[in-house]
SENUFI-533982 format. One record per residue (C-alpha): x, y, z; residue number from 0; chain. Coordinates in nm, 4 decimals, always signed. Layout:
N
+----------+----------+----------+-----+----+
|       xx |       yy |       zz |   i | ch |
+----------+----------+----------+-----+----+
|        X |        Y |        Z | NUM |  A |
...
+----------+----------+----------+-----+----+
END
This chain:
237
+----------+----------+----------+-----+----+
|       xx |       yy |       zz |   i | ch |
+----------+----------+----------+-----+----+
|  +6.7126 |  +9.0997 | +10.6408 |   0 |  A |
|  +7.0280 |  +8.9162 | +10.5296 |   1 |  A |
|  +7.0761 |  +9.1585 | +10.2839 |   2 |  A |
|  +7.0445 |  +9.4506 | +10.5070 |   3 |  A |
|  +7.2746 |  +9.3030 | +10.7471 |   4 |  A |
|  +7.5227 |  +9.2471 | +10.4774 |   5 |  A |
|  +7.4980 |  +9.5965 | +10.3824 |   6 |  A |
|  +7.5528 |  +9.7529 | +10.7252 |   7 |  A |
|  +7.8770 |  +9.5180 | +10.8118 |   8 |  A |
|  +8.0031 |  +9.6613 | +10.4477 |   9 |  A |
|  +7.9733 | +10.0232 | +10.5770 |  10 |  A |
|  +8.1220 |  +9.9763 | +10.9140 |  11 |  A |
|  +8.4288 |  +9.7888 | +10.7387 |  12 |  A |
|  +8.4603 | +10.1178 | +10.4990 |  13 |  A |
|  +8.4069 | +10.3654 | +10.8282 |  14 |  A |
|  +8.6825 | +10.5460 | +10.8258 |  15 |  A |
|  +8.9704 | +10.4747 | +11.0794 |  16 |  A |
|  +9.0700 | +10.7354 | +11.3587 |  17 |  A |
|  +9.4640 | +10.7017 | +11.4152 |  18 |  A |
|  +9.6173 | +10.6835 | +11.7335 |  19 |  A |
|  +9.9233 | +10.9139 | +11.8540 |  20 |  A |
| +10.1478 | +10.6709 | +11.9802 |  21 |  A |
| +10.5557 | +10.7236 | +12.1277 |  22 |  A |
| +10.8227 | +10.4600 | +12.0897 |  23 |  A |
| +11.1840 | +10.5272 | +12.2720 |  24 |  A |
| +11.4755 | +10.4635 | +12.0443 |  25 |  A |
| +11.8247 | +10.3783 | +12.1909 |  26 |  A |
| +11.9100 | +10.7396 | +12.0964 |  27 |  A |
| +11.6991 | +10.8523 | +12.3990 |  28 |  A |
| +11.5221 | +11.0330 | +12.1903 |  29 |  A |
| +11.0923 | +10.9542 | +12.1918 |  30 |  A |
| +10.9434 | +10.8990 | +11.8496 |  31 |  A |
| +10.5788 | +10.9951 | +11.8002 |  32 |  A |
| +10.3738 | +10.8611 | +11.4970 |  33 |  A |
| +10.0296 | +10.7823 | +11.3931 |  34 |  A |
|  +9.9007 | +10.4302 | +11.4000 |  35 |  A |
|  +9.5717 | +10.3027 | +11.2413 |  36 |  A |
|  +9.4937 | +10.0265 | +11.3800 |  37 |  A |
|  +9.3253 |  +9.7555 | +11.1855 |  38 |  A |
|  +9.2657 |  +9.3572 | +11.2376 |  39 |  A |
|  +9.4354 |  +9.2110 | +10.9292 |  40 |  A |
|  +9.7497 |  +9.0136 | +10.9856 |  41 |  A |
|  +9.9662 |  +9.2725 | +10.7694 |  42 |  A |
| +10.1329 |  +9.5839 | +10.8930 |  43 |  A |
| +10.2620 |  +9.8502 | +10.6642 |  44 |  A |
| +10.5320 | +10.0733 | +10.7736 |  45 |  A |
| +10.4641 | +10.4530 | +10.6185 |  46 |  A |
| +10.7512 | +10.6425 | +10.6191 |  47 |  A |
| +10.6903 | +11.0202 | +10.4625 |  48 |  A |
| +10.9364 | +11.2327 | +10.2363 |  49 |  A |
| +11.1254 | +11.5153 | +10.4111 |  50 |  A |
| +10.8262 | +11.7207 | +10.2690 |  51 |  A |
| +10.6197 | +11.5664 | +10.5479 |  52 |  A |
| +10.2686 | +11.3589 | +10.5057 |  53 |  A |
| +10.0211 | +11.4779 | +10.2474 |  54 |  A |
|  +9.6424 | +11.4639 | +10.2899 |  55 |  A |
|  +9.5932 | +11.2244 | +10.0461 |  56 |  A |
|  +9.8562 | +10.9816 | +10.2489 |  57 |  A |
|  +9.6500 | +11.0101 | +10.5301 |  58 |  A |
|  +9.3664 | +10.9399 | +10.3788 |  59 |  A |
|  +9.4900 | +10.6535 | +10.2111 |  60 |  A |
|  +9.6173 | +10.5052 | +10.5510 |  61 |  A |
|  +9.2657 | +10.5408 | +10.6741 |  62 |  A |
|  +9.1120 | +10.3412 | +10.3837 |  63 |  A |
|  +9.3934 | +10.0655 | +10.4201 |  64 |  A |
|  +9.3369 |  +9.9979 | +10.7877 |  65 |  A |
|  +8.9240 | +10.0228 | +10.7521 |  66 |  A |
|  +9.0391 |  +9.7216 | +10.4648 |  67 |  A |
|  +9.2336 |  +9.5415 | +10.7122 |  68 |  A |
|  +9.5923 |  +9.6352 | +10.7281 |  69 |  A |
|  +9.7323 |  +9.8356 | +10.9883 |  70 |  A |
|  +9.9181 | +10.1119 | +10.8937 |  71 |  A |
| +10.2052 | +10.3353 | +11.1002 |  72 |  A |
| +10.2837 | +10.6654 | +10.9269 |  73 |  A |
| +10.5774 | +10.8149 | +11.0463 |  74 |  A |
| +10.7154 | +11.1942 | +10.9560 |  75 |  A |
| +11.0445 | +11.1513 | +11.0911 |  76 |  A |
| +11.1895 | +11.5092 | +11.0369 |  77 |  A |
| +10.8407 | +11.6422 | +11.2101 |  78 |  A |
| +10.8533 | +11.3936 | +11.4800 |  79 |  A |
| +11.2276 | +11.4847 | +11.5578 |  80 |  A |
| +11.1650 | +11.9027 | +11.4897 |  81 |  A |
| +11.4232 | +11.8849 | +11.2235 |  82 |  A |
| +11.4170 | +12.1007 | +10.8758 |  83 |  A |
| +11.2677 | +11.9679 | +10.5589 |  84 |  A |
| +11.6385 | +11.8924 | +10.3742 |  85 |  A |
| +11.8328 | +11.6037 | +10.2679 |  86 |  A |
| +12.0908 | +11.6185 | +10.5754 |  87 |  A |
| +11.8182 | +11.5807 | +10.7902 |  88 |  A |
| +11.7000 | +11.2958 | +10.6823 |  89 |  A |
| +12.0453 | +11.1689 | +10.6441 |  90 |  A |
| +12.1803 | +11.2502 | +11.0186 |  91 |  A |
| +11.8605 | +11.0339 | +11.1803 |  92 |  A |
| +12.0588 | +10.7240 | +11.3095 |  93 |  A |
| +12.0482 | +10.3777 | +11.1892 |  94 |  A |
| +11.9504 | +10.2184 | +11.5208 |  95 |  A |
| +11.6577 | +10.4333 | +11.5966 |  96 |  A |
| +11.4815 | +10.2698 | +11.2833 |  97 |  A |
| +11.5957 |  +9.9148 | +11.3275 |  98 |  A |
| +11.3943 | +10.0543 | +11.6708 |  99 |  A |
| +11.1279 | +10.0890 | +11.4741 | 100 |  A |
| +11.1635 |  +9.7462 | +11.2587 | 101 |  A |
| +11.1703 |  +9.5681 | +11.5985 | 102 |  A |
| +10.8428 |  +9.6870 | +11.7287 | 103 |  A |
| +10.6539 |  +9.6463 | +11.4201 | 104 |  A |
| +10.7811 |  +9.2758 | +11.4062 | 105 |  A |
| +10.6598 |  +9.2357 | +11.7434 | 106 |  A |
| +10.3633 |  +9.2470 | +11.6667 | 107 |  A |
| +10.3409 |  +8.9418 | +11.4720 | 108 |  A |
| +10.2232 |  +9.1162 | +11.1600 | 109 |  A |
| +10.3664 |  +9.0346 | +10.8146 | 110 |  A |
| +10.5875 |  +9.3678 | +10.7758 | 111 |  A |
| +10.6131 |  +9.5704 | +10.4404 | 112 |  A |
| +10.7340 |  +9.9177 | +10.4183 | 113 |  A |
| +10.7032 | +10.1946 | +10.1840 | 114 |  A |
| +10.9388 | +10.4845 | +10.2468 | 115 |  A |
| +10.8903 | +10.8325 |  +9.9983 | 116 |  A |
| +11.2004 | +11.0077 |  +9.8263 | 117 |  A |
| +11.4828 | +11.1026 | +10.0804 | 118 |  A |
| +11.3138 | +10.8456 | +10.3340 | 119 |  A |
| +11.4823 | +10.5941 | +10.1566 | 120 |  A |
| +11.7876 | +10.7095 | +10.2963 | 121 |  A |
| +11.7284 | +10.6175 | +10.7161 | 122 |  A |
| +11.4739 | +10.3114 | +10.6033 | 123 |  A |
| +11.7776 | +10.1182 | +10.3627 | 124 |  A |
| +12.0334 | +10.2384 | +10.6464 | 125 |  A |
| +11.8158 | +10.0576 | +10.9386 | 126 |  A |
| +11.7875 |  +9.7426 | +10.7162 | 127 |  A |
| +12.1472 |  +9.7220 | +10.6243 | 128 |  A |
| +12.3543 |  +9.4017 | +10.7618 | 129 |  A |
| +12.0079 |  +9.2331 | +10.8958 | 130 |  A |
| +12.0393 |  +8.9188 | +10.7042 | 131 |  A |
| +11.8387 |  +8.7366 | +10.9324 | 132 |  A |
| +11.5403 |  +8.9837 | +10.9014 | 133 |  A |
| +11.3741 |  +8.9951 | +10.5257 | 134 |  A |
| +11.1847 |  +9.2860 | +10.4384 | 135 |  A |
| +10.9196 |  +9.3675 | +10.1519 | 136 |  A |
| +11.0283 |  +9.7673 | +10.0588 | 137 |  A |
| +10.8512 | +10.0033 |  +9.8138 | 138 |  A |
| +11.0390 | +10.3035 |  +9.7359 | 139 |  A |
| +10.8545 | +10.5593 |  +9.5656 | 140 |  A |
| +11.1228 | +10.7911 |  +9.3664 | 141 |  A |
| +11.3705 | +10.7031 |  +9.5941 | 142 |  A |
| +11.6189 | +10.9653 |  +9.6397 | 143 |  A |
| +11.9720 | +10.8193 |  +9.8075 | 144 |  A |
| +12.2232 | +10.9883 |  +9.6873 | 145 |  A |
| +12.4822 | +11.2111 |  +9.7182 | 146 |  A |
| +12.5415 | +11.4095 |  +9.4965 | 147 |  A |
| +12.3617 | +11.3873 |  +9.0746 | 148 |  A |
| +12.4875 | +11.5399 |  +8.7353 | 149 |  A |
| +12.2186 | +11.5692 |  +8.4670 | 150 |  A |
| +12.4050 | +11.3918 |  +8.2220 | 151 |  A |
| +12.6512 | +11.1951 |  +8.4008 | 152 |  A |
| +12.3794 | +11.0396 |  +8.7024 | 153 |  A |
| +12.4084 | +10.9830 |  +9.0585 | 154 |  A |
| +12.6631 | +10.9227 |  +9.2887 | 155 |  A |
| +12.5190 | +10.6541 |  +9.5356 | 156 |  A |
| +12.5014 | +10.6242 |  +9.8959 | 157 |  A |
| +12.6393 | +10.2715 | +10.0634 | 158 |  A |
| +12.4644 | +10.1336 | +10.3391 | 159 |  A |
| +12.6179 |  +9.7929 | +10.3777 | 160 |  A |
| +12.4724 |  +9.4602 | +10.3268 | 161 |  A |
| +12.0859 |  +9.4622 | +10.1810 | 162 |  A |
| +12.0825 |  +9.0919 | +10.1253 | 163 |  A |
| +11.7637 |  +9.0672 | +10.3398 | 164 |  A |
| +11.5905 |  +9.3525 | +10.1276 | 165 |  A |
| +11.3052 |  +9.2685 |  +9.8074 | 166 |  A |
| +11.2855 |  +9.5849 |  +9.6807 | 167 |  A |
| +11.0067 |  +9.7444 |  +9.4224 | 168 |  A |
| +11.1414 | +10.1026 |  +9.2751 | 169 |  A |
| +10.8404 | +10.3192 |  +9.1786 | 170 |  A |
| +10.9793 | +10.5518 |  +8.8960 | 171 |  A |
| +10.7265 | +10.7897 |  +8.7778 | 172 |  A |
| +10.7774 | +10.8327 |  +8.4161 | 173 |  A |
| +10.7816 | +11.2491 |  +8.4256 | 174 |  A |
| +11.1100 | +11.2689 |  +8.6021 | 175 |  A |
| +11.3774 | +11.3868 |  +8.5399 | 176 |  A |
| +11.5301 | +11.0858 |  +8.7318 | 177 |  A |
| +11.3786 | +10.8616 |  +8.5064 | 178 |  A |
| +11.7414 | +10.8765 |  +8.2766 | 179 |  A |
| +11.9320 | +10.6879 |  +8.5286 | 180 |  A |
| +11.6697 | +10.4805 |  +8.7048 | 181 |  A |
| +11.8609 | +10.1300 |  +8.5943 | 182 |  A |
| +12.1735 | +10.2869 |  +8.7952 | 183 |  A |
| +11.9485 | +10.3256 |  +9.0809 | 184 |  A |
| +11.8462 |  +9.9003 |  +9.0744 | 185 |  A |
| +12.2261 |  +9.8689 |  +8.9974 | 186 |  A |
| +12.3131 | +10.0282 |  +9.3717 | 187 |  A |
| +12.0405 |  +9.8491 |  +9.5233 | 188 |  A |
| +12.1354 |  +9.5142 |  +9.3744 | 189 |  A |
| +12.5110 |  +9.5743 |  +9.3770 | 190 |  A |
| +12.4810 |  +9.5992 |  +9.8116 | 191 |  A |
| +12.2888 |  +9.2809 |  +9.7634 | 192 |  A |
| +11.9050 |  +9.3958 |  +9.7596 | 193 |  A |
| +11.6959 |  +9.2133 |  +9.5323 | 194 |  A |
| +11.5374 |  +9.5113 |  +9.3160 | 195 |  A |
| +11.3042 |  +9.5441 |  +9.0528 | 196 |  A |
| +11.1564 |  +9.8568 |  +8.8845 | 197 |  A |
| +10.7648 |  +9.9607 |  +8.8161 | 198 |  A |
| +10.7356 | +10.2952 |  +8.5721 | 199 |  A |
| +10.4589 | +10.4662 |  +8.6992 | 200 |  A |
| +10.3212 | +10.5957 |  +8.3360 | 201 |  A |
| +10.1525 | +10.9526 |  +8.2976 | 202 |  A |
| +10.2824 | +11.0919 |  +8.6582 | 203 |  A |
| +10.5396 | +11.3391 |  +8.8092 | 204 |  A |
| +10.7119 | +11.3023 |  +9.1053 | 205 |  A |
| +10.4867 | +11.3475 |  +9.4512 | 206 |  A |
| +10.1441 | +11.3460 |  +9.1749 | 207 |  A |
|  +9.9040 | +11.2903 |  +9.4962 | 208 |  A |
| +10.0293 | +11.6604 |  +9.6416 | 209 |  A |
| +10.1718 | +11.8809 |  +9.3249 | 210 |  A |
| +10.0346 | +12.2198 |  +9.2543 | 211 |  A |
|  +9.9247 | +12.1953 |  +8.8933 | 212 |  A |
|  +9.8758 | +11.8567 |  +8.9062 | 213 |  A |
|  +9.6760 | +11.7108 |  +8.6132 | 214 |  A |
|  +9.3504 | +11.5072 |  +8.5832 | 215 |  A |
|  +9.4889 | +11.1850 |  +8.5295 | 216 |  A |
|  +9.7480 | +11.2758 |  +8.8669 | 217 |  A |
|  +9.4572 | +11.4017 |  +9.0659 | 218 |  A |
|  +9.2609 | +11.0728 |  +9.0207 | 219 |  A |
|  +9.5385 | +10.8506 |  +9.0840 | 220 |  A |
|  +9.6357 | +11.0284 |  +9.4097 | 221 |  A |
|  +9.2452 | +11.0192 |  +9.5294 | 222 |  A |
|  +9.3627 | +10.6007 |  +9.4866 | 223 |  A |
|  +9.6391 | +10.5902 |  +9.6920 | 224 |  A |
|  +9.5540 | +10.3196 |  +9.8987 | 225 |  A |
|  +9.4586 | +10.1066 |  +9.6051 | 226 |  A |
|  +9.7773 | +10.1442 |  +9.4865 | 227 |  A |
|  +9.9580 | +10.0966 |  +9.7332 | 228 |  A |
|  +9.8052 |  +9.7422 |  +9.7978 | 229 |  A |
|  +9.8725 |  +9.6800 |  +9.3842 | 230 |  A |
| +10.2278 |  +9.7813 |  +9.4375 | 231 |  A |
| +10.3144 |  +9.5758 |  +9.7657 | 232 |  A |
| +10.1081 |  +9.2612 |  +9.5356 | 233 |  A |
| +10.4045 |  +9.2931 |  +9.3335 | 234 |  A |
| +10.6989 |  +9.2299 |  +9.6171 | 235 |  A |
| +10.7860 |  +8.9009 |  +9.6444 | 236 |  A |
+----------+----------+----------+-----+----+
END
């Protein structure tokens, strides 16, 4: 009987988790709408999509980390605010609107880590800029902040002020053709003050858990997104 109860508390913890449509007004005036799946653990994790928008393997993974125990609030910023799917987009949304964002999530009491997708990077790093007071756990997936890149020469960086109060992990898949200059990248993290380090994701290409084409090896390893997501965030200190 033990056994079987055992067995039925596993299932409902692995039931998968419906999200929530919730609003939050930013100092902009504007109203934010995201998805939040809620979850009793004492950790939060901030999702913040790539101007492509959320894939169905992100969602899924969000389910699967909130039916483990940490909430999860997925935000597609450039859907939420009806703007195009391009760089200045993400670029134009304003730096207090996501320190908006940073302030309800600490609210709740939650140990806060965020992962933030490509040209996300861009409004996450600007709404932690010159919060010394505030540390933050970040994973940037192929983080994309810059503005403007030359094959051979590399990127031109984008300043966002102090990042003193930023522990940064850079996921660099090794098929990229950003892979060349990904020491630069940790060099304009760590030269506004972050503290970054690097993990080369081996055997992937940029976005694996959404490519067309993708290959076997990407296909399983986006079907374990939420696995590694909690190996990667492990890894912040």
């Amino acid at each position: 009987m033990r056994f079987l109860f055992a067995c039925i508390l596993a299932v409902m913890a692995l039931a998968p988790v419906r999200a929530e449509e919730v609003s939050l007004a930013l100092p902009s005036g504007e109203t934010l709408a995201f998805s939040r799946y809620p979850a009793d653990g004492k950790e939060l994790l901030l999702w913040f999509a790539s101007e492509h928008g959320l894939a169905p393997a992100e969602v899924q993974a969000a389910r699967e980390l909130a039916a483990r125990g940490t909430e999860v609030w997925q935000f597609d910023l450039l859907a939420a605010f009806f703007l195009p799917p391009a760089n200045s987009s993400m670029d134009g949304i304003r730096a207090e609107d996501v320190r908006a964002i940073f302030g309800a999530a600490r609210k709740t009491g939650a140990a806060v880590v965020v992962y933030a997708v490509n040209r996300a990077a861009v409004p996450v790093l600007k709404g932690l800029a010159d919060r010394a007071a505030e540390h933050t756990k970040v994973l940037l997936m192929h983080p994309h902040f810059y503005s403007a890149v030359d094959t051979l020469v590399g990127a031109d960086y984008l300043s966002f002020g102090s990042l003193s109060s930023v522990d940064a992990l850079v996921l660099q898949p090794r098929r990229s053709a950003a892979t060349p200059w990904v020491e630069d990248q940790l060099a304009a993290l760590r030269k506004q003050g972050a503290r970054a380090e690097l993990l080369m994701l081996e055997n992937v290409r940029e976005g694996f858990w959404v490519r067309e084409g993708a290959t076997e090896f990407e296909l399983t390893e986006g079907e374990r997104l939420a696995d590694l997501v909690n190996e990667w965030r492990a890894r912040v200190k």
